[in-house]
C-alpha positions as CSV (number, residue, x, y, z in Angstrom):
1,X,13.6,-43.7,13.9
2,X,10.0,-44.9,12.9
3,X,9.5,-46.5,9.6
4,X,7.1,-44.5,7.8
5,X,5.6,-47.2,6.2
6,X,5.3,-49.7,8.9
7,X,5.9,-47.8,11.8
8,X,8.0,-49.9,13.3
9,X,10.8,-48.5,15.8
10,X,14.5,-49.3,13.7
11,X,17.1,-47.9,11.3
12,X,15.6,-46.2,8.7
13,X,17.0,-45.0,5.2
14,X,15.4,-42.8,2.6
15,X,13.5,-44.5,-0.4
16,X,10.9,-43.6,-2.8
17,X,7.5,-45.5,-3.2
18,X,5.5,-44.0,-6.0
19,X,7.4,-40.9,-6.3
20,X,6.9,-40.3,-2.5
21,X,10.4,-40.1,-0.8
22,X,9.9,-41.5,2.5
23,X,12.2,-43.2,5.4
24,X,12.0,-46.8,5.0
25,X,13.1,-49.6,7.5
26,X,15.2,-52.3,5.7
27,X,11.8,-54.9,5.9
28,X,10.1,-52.2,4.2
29,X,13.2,-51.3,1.3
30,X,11.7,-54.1,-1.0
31,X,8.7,-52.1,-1.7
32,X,10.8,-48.9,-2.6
33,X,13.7,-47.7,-4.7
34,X,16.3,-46.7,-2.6
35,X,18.0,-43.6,-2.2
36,X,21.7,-42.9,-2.0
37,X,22.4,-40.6,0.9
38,X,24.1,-37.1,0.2
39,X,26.7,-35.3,1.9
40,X,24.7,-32.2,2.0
41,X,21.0,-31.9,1.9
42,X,19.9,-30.8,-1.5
43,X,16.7,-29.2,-0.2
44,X,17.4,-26.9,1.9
45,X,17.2,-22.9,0.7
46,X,20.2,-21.2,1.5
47,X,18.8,-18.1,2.8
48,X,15.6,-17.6,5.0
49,X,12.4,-17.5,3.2
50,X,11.6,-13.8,4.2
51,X,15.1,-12.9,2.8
52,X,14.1,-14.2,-0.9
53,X,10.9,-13.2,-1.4
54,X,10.4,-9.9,-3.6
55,X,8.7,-7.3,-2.1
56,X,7.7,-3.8,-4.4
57,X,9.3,-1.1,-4.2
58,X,7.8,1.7,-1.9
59,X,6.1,4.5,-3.3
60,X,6.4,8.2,-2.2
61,X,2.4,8.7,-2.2
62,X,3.3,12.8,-1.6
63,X,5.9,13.4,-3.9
64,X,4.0,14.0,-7.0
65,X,1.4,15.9,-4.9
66,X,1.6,19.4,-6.1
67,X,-1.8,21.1,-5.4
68,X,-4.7,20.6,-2.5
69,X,-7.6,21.6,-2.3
70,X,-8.6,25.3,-1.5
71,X,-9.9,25.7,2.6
72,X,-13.6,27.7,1.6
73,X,-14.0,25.1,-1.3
74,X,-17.9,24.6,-0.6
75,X,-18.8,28.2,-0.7
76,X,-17.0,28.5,-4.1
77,X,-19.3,25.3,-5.3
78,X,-22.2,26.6,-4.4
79,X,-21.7,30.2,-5.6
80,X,-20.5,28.7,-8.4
81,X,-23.7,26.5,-9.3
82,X,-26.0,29.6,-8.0
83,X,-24.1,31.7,-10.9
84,X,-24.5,29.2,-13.8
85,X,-28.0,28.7,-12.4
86,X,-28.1,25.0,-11.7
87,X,-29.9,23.5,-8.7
88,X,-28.3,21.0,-6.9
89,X,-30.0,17.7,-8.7
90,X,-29.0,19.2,-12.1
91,X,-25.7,19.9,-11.4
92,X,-25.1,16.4,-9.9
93,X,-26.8,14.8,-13.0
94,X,-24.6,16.8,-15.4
95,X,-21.1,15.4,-13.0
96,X,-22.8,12.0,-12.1
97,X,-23.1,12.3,-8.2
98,X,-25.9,12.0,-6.2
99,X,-27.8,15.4,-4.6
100,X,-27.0,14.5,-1.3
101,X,-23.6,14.2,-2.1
102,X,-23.6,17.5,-3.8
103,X,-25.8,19.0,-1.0
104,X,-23.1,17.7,1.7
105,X,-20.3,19.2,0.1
106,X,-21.9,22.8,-0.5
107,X,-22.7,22.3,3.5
108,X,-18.3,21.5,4.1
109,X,-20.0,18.4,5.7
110,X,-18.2,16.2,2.9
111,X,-14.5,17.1,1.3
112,X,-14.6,16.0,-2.5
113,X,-12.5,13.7,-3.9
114,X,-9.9,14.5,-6.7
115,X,-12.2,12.9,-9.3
116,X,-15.4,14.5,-8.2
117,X,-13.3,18.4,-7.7
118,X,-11.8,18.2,-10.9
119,X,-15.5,17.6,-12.5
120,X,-16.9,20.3,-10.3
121,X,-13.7,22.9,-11.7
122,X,-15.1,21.6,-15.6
123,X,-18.3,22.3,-14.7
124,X,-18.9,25.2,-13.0
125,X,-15.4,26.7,-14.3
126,X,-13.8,27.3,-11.0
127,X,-10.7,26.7,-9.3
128,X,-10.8,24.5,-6.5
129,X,-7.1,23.6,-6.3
130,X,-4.1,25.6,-5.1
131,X,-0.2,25.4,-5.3
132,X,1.1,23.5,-2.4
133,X,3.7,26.1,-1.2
134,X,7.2,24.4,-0.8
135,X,8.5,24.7,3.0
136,X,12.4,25.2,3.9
137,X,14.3,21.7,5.3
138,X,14.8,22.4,8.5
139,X,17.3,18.8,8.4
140,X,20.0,21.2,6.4
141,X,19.6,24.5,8.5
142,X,19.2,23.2,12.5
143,X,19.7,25.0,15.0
144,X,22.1,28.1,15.1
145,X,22.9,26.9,10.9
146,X,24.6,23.8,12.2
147,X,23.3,21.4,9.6
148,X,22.3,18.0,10.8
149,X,21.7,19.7,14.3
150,X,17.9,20.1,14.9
151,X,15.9,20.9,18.5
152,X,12.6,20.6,19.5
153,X,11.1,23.3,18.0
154,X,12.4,22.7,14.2
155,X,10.1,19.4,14.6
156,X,7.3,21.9,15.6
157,X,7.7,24.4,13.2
158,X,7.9,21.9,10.7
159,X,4.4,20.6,11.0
């Protein structure tokens, strides 16, 4: 083994020069407090570092997802600013979006977020949202009402 200090080619033992722990040869020891040797390294984690590091949990970003937004959305915003009587500036000035991002969404070029549908519903008091309707778990029923037992076509029908 190489002294770390020296470098020269001998047996080397651990020591500690300024708070450094290093492997010393015995020429070298005088400038170091030496270090008893263990059994069993001290150091060493007993599981791999990917194993102990906590990771969050998760989340189920469609669970809580209830509603979507309605398919002819942009022809109810726009009759829906036509009836209050708003032009496209002055309705985005009274939400706080631009005209052309009001002008691209009355054109369906441009699907509104959450934020900015839930302003347009205030605003122009329409509903842009509908009821998500629940679909039946094709997992439990399967094929000929074997649960568990699914085919081709259940994946299909599915989406």
């Amino acid at each position: 083994m190489e002294c770390e200090l020296c470098g020269r080619e001998c047996e080397c033992r651990p020591a500690i020069i300024d708070n450094v722990r290093m492997m010393l040869c015995p020429g070298c020891m005088k400038y170091g407090k030496c270090v008893p040797v263990t059994s069993k390294p001290t150091t060493i984690a007993k599981k791999p570092i990917l194993e102990r590091i906590q990771r969050p949990k998760e989340k189920d970003v469609y669970k809580d997802m209830t509603k979507e937004l309605v398919s002819n959305y942009n022809i109810l915003i726009k009759d829906g600013r036509e009836k209050k009587g708003l032009s496209r500036e002055e309705l985005g000035f009274r939400i706080g979006e631009r005209t052309v991002t009001i002008s691209k969404i009355e054109n369906g070029d441009l699907k509104p977020s959450d934020k900015i549908a839930q302003k347009l519903e205030k605003e122009l008091d329409i509903n842009l949202f509908e009821e998500i309707p629940s679909t039946p778990s094709y997992a439990t029923k399967g094929y000929g009402g074997n649960p568990g037992s699914r085919t081709l076509g259940d994946f299909i029908k599915q989406e």
